[in-house]
DRENLOTOR-393869 format. One record per atom (N, C-alpha, C): x, y, z. Coordinates in steps of 0.2 Angstrom, whole numbers, padded with zeros to 4 digits, always signed. Layout:
% residues N
XYZ ...
This chain:
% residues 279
+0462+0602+0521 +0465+0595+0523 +0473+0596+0523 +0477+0590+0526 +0482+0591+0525 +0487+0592+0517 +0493+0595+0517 +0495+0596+0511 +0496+0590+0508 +0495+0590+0503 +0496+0582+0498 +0502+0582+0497 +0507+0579+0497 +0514+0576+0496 +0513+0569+0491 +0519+0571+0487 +0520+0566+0481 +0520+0559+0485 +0520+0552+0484 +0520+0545+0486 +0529+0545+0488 +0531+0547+0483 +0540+0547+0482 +0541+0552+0488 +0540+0558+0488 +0543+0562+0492 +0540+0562+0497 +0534+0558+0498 +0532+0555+0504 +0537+0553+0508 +0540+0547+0504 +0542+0540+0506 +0550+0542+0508 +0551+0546+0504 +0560+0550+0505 +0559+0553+0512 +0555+0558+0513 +0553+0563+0519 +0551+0557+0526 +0550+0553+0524 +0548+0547+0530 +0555+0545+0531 +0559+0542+0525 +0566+0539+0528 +0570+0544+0531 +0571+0549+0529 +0576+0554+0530 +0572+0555+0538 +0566+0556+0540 +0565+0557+0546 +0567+0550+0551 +0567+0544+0549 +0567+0539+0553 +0576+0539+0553 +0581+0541+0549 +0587+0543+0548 +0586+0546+0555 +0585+0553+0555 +0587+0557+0559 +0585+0556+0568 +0580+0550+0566 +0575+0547+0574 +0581+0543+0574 +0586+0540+0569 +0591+0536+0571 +0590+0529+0575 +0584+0524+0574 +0581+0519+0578 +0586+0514+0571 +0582+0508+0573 +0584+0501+0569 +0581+0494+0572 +0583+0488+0570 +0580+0481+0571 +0585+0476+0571 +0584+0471+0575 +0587+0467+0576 +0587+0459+0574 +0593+0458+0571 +0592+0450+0567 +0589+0444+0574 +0590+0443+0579 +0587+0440+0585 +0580+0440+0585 +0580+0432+0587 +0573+0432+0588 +0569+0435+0592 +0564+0440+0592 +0561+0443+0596 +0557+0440+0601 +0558+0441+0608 +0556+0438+0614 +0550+0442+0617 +0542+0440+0618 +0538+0442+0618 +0539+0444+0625 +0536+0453+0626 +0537+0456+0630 +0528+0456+0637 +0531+0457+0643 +0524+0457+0645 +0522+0463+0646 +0515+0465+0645 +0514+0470+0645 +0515+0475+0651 +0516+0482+0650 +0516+0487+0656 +0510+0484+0659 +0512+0487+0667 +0509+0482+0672 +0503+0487+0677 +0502+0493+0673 +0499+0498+0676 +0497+0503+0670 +0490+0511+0673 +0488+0515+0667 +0495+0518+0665 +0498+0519+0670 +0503+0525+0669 +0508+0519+0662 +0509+0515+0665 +0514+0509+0660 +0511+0508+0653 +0505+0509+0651 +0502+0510+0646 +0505+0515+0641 +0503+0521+0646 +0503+0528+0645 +0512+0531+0642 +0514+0530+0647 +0524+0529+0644 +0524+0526+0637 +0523+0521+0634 +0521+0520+0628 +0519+0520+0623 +0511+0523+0624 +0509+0526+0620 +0511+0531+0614 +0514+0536+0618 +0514+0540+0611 +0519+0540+0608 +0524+0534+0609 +0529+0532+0604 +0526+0529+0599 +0519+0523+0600 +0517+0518+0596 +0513+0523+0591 +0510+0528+0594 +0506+0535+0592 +0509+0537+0586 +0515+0539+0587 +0520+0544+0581 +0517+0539+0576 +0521+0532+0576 +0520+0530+0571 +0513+0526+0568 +0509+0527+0572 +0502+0524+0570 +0499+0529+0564 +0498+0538+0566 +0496+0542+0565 +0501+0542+0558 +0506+0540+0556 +0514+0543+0553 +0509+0540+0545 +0510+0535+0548 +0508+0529+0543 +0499+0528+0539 +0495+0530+0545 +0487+0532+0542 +0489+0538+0537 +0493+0543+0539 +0495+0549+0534 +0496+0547+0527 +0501+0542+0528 +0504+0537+0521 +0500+0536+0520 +0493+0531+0521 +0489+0526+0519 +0483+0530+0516 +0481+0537+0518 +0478+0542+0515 +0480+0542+0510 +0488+0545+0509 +0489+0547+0502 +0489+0543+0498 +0491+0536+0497 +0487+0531+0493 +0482+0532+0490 +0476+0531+0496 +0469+0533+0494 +0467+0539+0490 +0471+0545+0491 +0468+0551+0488 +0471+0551+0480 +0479+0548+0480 +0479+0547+0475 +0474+0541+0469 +0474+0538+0473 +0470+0534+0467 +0461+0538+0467 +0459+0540+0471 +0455+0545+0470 +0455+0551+0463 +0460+0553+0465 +0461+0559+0459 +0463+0554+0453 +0466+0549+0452 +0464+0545+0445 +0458+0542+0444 +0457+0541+0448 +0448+0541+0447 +0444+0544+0443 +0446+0549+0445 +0440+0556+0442 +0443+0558+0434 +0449+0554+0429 +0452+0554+0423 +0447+0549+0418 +0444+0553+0414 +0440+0548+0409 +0440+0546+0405 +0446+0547+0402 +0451+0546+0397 +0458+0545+0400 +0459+0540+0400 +0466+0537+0402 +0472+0540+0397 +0475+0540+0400 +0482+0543+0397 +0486+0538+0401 +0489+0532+0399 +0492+0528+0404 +0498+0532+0407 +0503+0536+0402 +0507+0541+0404 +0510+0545+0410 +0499+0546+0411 +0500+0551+0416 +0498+0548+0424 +0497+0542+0421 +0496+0539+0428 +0502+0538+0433 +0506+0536+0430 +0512+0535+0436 +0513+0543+0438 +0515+0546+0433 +0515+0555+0436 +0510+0554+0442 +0503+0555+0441 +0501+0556+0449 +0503+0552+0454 +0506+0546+0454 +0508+0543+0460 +0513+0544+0461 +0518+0547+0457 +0524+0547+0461 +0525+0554+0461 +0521+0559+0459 +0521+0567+0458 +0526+0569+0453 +0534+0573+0456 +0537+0577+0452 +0542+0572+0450 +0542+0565+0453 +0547+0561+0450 +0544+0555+0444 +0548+0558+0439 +0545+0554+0431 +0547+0547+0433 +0540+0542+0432 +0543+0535+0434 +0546+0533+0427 +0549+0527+0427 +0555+0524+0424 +0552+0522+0417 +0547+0519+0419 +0541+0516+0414 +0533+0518+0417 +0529+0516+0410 +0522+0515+0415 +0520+0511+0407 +0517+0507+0408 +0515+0501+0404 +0509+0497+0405 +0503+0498+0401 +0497+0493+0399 +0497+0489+0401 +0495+0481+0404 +0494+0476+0401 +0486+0476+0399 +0484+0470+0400 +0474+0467+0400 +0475+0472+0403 +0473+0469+0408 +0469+0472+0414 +0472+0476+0421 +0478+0477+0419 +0482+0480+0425 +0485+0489+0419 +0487+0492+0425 +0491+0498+0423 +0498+0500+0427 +0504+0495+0426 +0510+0496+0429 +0513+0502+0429 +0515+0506+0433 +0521+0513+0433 +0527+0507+0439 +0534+0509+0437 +0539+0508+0441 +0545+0515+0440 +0547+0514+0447 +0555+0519+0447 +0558+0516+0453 +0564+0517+0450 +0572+0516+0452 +0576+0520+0453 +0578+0523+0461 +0580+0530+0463 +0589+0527+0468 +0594+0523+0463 +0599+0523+0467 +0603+0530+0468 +0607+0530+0473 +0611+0535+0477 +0618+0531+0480 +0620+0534+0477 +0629+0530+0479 +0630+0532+0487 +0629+0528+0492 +0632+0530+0499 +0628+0529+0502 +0620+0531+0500 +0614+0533+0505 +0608+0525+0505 +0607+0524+0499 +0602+0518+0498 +0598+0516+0489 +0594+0513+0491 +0589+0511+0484 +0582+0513+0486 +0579+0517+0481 +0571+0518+0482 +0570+0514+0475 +0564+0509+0479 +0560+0505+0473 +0552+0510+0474 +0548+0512+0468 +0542+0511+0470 +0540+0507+0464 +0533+0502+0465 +0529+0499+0459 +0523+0502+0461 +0516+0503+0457 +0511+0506+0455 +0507+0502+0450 +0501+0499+0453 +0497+0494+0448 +0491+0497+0448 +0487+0499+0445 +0480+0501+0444 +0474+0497+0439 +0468+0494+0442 +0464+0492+0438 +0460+0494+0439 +0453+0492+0436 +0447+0498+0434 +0441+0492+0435 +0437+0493+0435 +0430+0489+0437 +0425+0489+0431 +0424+0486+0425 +0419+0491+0421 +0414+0484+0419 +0409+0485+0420 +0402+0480+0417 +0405+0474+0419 +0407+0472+0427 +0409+0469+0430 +0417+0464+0427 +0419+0468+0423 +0426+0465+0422 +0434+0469+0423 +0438+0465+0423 +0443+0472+0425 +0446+0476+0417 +0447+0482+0419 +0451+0484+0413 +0455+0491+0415 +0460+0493+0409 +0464+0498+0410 +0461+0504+0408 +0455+0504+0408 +0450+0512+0405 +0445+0512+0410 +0445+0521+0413 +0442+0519+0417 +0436+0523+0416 +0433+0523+0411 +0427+0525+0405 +0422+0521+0410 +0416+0526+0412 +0411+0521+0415 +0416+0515+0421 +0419+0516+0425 +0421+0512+0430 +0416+0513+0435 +0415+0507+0440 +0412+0507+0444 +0416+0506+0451 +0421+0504+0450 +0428+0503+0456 +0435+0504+0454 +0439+0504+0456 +0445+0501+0457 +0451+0499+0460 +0456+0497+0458 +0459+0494+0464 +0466+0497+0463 +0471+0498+0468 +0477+0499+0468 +0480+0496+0472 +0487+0495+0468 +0493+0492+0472 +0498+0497+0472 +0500+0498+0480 +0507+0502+0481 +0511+0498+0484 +0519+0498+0480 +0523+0496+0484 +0532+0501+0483 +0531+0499+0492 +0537+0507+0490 +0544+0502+0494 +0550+0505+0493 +0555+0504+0498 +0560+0506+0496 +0563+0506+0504 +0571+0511+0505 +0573+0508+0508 +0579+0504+0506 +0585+0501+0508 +0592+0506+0507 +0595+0506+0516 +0600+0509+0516 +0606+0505+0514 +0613+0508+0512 +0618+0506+0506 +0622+0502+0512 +0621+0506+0518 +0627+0505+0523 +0622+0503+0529 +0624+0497+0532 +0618+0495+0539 +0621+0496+0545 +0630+0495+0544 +0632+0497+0553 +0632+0502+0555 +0628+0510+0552 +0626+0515+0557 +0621+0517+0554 +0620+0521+0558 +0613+0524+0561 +0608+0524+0554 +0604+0522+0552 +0600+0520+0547 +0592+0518+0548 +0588+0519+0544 +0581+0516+0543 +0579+0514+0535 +0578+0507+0535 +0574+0504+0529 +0566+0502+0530 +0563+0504+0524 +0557+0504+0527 +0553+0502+0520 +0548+0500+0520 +0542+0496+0516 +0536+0496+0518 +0532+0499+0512 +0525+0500+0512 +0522+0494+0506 +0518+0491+0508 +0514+0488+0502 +0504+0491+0505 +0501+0494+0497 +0494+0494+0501 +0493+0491+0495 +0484+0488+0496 +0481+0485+0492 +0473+0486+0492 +0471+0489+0489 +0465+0495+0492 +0460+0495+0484 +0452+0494+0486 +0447+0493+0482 +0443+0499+0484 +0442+0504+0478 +0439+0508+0480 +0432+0510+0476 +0426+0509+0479 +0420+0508+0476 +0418+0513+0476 +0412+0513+0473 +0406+0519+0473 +0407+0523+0468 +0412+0524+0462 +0413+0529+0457 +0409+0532+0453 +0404+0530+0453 +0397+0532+0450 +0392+0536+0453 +0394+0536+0461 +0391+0539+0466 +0394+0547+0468 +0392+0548+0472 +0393+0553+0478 +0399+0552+0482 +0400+0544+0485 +0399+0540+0491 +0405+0535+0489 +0411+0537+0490 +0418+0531+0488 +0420+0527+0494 +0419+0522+0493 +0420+0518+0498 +0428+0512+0498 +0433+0514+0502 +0438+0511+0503 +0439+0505+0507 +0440+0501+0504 +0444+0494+0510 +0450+0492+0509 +0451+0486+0510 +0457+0481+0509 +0463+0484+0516 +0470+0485+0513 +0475+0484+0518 +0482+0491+0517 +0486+0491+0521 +0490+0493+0520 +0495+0493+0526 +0500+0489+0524 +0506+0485+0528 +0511+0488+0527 +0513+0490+0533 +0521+0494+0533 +0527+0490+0536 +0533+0488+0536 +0538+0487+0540 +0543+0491+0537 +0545+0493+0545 +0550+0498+0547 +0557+0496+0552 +0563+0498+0550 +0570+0495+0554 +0574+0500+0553 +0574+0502+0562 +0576+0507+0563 +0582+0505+0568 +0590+0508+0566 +0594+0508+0568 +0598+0515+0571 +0602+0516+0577 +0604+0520+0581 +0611+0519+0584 +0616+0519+0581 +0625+0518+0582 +0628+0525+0586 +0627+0525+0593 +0633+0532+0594 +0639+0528+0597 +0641+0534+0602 +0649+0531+0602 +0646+0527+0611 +0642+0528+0614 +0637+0523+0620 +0634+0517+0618 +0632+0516+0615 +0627+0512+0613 +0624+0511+0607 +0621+0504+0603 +0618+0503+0598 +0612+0502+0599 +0606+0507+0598 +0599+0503+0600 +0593+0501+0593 +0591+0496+0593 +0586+0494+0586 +0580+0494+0588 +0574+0496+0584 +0569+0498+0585 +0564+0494+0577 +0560+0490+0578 +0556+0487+0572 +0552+0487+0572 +0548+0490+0568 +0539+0491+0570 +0536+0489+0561 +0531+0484+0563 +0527+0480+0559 +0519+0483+0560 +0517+0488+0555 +0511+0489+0556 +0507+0488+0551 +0498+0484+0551 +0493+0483+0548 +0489+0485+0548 +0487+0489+0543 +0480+0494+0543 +0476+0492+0539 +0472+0488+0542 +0466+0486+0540 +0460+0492+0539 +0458+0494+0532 +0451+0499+0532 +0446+0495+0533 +0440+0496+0536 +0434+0490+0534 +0431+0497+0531 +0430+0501+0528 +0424+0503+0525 +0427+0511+0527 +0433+0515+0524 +0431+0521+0524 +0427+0526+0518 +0424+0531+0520 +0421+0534+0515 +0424+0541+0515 +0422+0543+0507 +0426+0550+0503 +0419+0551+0501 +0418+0559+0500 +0415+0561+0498 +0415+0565+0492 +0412+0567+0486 +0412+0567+0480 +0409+0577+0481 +0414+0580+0479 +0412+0588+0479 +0413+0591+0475 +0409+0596+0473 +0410+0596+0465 +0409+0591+0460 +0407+0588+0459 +0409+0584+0454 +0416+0580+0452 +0423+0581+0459 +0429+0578+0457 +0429+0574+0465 +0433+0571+0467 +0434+0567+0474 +0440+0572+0475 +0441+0577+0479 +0444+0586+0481 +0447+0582+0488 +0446+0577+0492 +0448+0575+0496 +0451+0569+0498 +0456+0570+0501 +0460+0561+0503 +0459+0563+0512 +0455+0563+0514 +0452+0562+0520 +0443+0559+0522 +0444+0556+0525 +0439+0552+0526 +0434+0555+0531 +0427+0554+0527 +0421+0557+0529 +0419+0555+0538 +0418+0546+0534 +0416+0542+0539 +0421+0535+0538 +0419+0531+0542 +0422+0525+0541 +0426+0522+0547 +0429+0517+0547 +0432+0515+0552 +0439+0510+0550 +0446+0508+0554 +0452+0502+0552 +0452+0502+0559 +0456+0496+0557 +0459+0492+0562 +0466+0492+0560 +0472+0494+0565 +0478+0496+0566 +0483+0491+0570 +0484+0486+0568 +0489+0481+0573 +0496+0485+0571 +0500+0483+0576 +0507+0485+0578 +0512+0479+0583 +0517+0476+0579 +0519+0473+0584 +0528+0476+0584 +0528+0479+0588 +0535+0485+0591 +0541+0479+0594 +0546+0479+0592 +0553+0477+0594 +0558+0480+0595 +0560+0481+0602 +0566+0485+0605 +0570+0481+0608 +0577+0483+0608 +0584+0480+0609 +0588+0486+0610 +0593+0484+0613 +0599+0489+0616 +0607+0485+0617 +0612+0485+0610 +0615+0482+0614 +0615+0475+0614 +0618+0471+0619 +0618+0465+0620 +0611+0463+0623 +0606+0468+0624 +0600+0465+0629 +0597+0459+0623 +0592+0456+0625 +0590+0453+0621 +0582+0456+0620 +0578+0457+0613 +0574+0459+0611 +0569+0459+0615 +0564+0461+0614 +0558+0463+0617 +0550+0464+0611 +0545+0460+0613 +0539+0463+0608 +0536+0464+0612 +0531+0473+0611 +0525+0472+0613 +0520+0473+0606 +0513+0470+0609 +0511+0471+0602 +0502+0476+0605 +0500+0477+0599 +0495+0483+0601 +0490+0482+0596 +0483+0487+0599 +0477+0486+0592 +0473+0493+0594 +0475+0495+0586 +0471+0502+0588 +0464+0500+0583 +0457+0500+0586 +0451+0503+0582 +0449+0510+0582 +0448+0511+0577 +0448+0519+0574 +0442+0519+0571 +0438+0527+0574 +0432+0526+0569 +0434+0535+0567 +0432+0536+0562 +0432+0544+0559 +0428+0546+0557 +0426+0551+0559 +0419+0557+0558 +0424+0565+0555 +0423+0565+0550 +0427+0570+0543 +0432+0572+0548 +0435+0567+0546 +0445+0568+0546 +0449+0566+0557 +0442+0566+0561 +0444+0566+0567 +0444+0558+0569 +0448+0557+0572 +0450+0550+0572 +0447+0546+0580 +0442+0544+0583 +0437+0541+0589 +0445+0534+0590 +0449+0532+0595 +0450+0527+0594 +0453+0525+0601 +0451+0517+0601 +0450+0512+0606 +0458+0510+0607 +0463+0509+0612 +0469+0503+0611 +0470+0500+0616 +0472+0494+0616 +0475+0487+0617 +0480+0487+0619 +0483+0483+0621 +0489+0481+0624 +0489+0476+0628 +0489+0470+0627 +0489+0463+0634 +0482+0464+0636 +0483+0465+0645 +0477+0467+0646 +0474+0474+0647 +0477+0478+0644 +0476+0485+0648 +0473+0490+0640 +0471+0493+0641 +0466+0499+0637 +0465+0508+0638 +0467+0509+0633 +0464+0516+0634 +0460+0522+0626 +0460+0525+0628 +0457+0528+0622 +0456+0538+0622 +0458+0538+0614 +0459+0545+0614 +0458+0548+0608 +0458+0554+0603 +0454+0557+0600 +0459+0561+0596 +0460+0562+0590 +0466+0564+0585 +0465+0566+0579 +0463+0573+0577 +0464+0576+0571 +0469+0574+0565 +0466+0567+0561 +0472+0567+0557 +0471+0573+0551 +0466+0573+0547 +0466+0580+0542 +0461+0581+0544 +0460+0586+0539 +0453+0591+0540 +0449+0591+0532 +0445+0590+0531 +0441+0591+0524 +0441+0597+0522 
């Protein structure tokens, strides 16, 4: 599979690239765009919307695989919970309540921006929630991550992840994912020609992906089988032009880690086939 990357260094490694893509977003109400008027028009499109569909299902894995490998801890160490989510970066706190397991960090940088991430963790046990995940039979996580840049009149990207993800079958073979995971991204571009903003709203809906249990531990954040649903609604501007939205629907089905997927656009359609990891 792909290499696991920590949630933080994910999330830095995402801004510092969307930095150097140099895009951005527009305070202007966004004026719906009509769609490309042909295949080819679809096609020119596409693999912009692509970068970041693919960018972002990467992200929405690592979520999953992390809560997976806490999964497989039978004794709780609440300590070491925030450690795996945020990797080599020690979160600020991590802290108990009932039924929840909080981690938080606070990553300010004089010049450059603010990294927030929050981390909730609950556990499923004899149908009640709790922070032990002794005999669990689900659990749920909450990621929320953001970069806000310090300075917004040039070239910059702020970006935010929220996912909120149930994952069942821990007593099985057979883990079964759903729920969501929401990104909004603003992408900003300042040379000495022109300012162009670029804002991409994407929703990933899982309806049902499944992990597979090997060895005895969940060794995988790649998906066996299963299927999501991927809206997009993209906003470009240049300058004084005035905004533009297209908006998009990718359904995605996967067969161990290869990704079968339909897309949308207004009236027009096409479809094509994308190794996102490997098991």
């Amino acid at each position: 599979m792909r290499s696991s990357k920590s949630l933080v260094l994910a999330g830095i490694l995402a801004a510092a690239t969307l930095l150097i893509m140099a895009l951005g977003c527009s305070d202007d109400e966004p004026a719906v765009a009509p769609p490309p008027t042909d295949d080819n028009g679809i096609e020119s499109l596409l693999g912009l919307v692509q970068e970041q569909v693919h960018q972002y299902l990467d992200s929405a894995t690592e979520v999953m695989e992390s809560g997976l490998a806490v999964s497989t801890i039978t004794d709780i160490s609440i300590g070491g919970i925030g450690d795996l989510f945020m990797g080599s970066a020690f979160p600020d706190s991590t802290q108990g309540a009932v039924v929840w397991i909080v981690s938080w960090l606070t990553d300010l940088e004089a010049g450059v921006g603010t990294l927030n991430v929050i981390d909730s963790l609950s556990y499923l046990v004899d149908n009640a929630l709790s922070i032990d995940a002794r005999n669990a039979t689900a659990m749920f996580v909450r990621h929320n991550y953001s970069f806000q840049s310090s300075d917004t009149t040039v070239t910059h990207a702020n970006v935010a992840h929220q996912a909120d993800f149930e994952i069942e079958g821990l007593q099985g073979q057979l883990a079964v994912i759903t729920r969501q995971f929401d990104v909004s991204v603003q992408e900003k571009e300042v040379t000495e020609q022109s300012t162009t903003w670029n804002n991409w709203s994407l929703q990933i809906e899982a309806g049902g992906l499944e992990f597979e249990k090997v060895g005895g531990s969940w060794s995988t954040g790649c998906p066996n089988a299963g299927y999501c649903t991927v809206n997009v609604a993209y906003t470009h501007a240049q300058d004084e032009e005035i905004p533009t939205t297209t908006n998009w629907q990718f359904e995605i089905t996967f067969t161990d880690g290869n990704m079968a997927v339909d897309v949308t656009t207004g009236q027009l359609s096409t479809s094509y086939e994308h190794q996102l990891c490997t098991l």
